[in-house]
NUKE-801447 format. One line per field, with one value per residue (C-alpha): residue in one letter; residue number from 0; y, z, x. Coordinates in Angstrom, 2 decimals. Layout:
BEGIN
aa = [a/...];
i = [NUM/...];
py = [Y/...];
pz = [Z/...];
px = [X/...];
//
This chain:
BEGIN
aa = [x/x/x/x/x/x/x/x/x/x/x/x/x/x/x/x/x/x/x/x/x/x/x/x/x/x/x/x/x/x/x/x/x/x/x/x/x/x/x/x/x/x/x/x/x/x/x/x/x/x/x/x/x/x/x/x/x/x/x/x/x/x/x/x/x/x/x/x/x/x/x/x/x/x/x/x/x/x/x/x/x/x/x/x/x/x/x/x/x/x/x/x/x/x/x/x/x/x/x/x/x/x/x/x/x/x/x/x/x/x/x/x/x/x/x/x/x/x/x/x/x/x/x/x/x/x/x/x/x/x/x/x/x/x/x/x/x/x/x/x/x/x/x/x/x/x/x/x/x/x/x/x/x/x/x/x/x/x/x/x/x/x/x/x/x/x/x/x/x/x/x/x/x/x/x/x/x/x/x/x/x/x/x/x/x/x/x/x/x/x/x/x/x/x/x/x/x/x/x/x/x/x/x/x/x/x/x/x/x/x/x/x/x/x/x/x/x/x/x/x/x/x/x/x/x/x/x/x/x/x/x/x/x];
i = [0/1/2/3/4/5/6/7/8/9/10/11/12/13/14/15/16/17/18/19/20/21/22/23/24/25/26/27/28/29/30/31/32/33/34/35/36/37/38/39/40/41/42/43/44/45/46/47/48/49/50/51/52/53/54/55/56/57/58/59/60/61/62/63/64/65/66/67/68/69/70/71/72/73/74/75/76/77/78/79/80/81/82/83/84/85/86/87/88/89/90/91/92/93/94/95/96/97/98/99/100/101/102/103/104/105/106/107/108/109/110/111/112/113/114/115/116/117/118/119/120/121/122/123/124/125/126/127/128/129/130/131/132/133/134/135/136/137/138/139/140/141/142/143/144/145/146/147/148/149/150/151/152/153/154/155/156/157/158/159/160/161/162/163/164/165/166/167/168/169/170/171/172/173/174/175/176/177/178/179/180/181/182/183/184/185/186/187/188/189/190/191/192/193/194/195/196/197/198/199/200/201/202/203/204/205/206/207/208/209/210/211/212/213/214/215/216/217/218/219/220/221/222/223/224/225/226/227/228/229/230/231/232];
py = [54.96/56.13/54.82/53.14/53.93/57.42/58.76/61.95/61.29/63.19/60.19/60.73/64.05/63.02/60.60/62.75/65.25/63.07/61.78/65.54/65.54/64.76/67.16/70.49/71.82/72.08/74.19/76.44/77.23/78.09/79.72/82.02/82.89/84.26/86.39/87.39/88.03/89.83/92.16/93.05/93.59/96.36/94.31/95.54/92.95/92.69/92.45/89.54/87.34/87.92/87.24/83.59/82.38/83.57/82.86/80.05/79.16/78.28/78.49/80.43/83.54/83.51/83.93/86.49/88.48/88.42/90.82/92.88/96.45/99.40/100.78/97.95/98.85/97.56/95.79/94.07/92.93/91.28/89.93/88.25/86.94/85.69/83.91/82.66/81.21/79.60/77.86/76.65/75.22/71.82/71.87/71.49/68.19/67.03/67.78/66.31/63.01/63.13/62.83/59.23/59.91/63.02/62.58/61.40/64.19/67.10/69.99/72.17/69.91/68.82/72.77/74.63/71.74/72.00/75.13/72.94/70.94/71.00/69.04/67.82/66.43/65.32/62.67/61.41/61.12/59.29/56.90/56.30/56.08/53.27/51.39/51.03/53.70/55.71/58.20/62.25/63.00/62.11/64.59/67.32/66.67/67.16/70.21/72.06/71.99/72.75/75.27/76.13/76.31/78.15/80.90/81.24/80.66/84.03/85.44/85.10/84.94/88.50/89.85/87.92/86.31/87.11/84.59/82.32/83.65/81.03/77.15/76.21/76.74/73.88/71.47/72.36/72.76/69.21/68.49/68.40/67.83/64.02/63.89/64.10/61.47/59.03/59.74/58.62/54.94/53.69/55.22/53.26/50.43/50.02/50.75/53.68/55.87/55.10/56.10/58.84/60.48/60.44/62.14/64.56/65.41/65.33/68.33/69.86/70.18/70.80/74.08/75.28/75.11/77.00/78.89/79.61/80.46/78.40/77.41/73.88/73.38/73.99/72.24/69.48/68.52/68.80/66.56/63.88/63.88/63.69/60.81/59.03/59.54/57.39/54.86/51.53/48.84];
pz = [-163.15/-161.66/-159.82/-160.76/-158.89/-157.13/-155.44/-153.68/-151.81/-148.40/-146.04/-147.00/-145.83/-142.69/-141.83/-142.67/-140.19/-137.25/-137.65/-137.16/-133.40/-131.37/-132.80/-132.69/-129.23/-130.87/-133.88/-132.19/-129.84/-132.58/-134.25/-130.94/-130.56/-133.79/-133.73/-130.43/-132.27/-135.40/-132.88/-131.48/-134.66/-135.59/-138.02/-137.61/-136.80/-140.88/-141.67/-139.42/-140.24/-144.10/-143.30/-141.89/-144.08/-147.32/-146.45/-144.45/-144.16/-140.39/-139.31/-142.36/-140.64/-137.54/-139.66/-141.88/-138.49/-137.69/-140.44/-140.40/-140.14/-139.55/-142.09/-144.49/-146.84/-149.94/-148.45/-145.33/-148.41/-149.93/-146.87/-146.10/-149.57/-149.77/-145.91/-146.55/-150.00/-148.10/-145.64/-147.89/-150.47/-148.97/-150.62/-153.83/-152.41/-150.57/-153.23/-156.06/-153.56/-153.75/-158.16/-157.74/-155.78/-157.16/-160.84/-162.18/-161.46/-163.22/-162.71/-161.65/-158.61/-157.48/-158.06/-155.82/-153.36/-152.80/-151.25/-148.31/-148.24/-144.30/-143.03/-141.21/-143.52/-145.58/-143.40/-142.50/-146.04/-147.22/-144.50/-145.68/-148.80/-147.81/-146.26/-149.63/-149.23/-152.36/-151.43/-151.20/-149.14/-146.26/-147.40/-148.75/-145.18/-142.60/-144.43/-144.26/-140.72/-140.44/-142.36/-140.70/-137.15/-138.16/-139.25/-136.90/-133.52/-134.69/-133.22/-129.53/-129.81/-131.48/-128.23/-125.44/-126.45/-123.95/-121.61/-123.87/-125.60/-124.24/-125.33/-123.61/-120.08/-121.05/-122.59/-126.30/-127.76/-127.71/-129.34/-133.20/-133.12/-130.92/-133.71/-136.38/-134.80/-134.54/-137.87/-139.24/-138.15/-140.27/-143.08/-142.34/-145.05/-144.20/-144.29/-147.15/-145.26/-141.99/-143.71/-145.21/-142.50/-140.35/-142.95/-142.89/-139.14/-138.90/-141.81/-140.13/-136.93/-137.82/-140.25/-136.90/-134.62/-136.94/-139.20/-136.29/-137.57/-139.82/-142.62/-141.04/-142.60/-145.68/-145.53/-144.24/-146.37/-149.25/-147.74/-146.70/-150.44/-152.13/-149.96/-150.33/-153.82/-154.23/-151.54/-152.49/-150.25];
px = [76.78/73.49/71.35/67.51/64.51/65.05/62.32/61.00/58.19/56.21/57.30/60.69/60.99/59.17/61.68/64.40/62.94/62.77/66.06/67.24/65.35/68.71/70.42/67.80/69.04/72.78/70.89/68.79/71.49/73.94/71.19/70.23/74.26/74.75/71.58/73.90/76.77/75.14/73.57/76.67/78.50/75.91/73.55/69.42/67.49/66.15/69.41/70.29/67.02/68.23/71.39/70.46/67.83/69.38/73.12/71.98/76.11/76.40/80.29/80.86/78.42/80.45/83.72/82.32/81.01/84.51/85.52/82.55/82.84/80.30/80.42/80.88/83.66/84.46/87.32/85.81/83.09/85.84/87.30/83.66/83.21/86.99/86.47/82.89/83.78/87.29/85.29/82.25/85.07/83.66/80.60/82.23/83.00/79.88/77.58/79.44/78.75/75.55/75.26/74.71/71.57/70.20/71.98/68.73/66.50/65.40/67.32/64.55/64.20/67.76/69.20/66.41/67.16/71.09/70.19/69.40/72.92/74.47/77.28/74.75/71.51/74.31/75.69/72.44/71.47/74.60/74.67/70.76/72.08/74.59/71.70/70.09/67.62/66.92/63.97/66.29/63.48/65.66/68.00/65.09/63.61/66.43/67.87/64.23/63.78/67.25/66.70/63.66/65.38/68.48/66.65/63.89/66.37/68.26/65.06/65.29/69.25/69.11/66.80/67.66/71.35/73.58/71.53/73.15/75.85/78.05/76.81/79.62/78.15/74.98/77.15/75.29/78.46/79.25/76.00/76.70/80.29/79.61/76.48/79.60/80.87/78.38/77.57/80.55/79.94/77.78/79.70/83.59/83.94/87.32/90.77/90.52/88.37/90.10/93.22/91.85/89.90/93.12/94.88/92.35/92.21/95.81/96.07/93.77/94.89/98.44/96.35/94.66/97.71/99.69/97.10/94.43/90.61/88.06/91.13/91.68/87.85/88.78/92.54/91.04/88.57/91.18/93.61/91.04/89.33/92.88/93.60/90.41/91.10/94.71/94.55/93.47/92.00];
//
């Protein structure tokens, strides 16, 4: 059933926006490193700006830089498309969450907007959601600037990277993954997503020990939204 009195409004987005500001040194960081990264693979610096505003894909660029070749050939095209499409299988998932909120729209304004959908405006948006709050502008919001940031921070990364090609070194890489985290608190109703967010960590650390790269993503998401899916409370 969907839900009465959705709106989209300018304060929406605003709000949505601010609630992004903890997280923004993680972004442009991760931003910055794979301008680093694309520049060392061999990509112009046109082709790396494309490549982040128009992918705009996050981990899945990283894994797709991995099978890059110069020359592309046909079959490191495949490889990327195959990888990228591996590790974005999540989305399937995550957006079809968000038809109760965005269900009522008009196409021509919830389509354009999924273009926007991150791990990361998502959870802030469905734990808004879970508040009672029914304005997507939180969700339109947050993924803009994040948008916004991913694409621009490729800039200084591409030029000037290697003085930060490792987050590691500033502590940024603990940035988004303790955001995950925290995030997740206000969405736990109980013993079914307890239950099925173990299940889903376990797969997927049991996929990286044994598998290795960006799979346990993708394993992971599968395992926790089967489970969700046939445990009862």
């Amino acid at each position: 059933m969907l839900e009465k009195n959705v709106t989209l409004s300018w304060k929406g987005c605003v709000q949505g926006a601010v609630m992004c500001l903890p997280v923004i040194p993680g972004v442009i960081a991760l931003g910055a490193v794979f301008g680093t990264v694309a520049a060392q693979q061999g990509l112009t610096f046109l082709e790396t700006i494309l490549m982040n505003s128009l992918v705009f894909a996050g981990a899945s660029q990283f894994v797709a830089m991995e099978v890059y070749s110069d020359p592309l050939t046909m079959g490191a095209l495949i490889a990327m498309i195959g990888v990228t499409g591996a590790v974005n299988m999540r989305m399937l998932l995550i957006g079809a969450s968000l038809r109760p909120w965005l269900g009522q729209e008009p196409g021509y304004k919830t389509y354009p907007a999924l273009f926007f959908l991150t791990d990361l405006n998502w959870l802030m948006a469905m734990a808004q959601y879970d508040k009672g709050h029914r304005d997507w502008g939180i969700y339109l919001g947050s993924g803009m600037l994040f948008w916004c940031l991913w694409s621009l921070s490729a800039i200084p990364g591409y030029f000037l990277g290697t003085l930060i090609a490792d987050p590691k070194a500033f502590g940024l890489d603990v940035i988004l993954p303790a955001f995950f985290a925290a995030m997740l608190v206000p969405l736990w109703k109980g013993k079914r997503q307890t239950y099925s967010w173990l299940i889903a960590g376990a797969v997927a650390v049991v996929t990286w020990l044994l598998v290795g790269g960006y799979w346990s993503i993708f394993t992971g998401a599968i395992a926790g939204a089967i489970a969700g899916a046939y445990i009862d409370e």
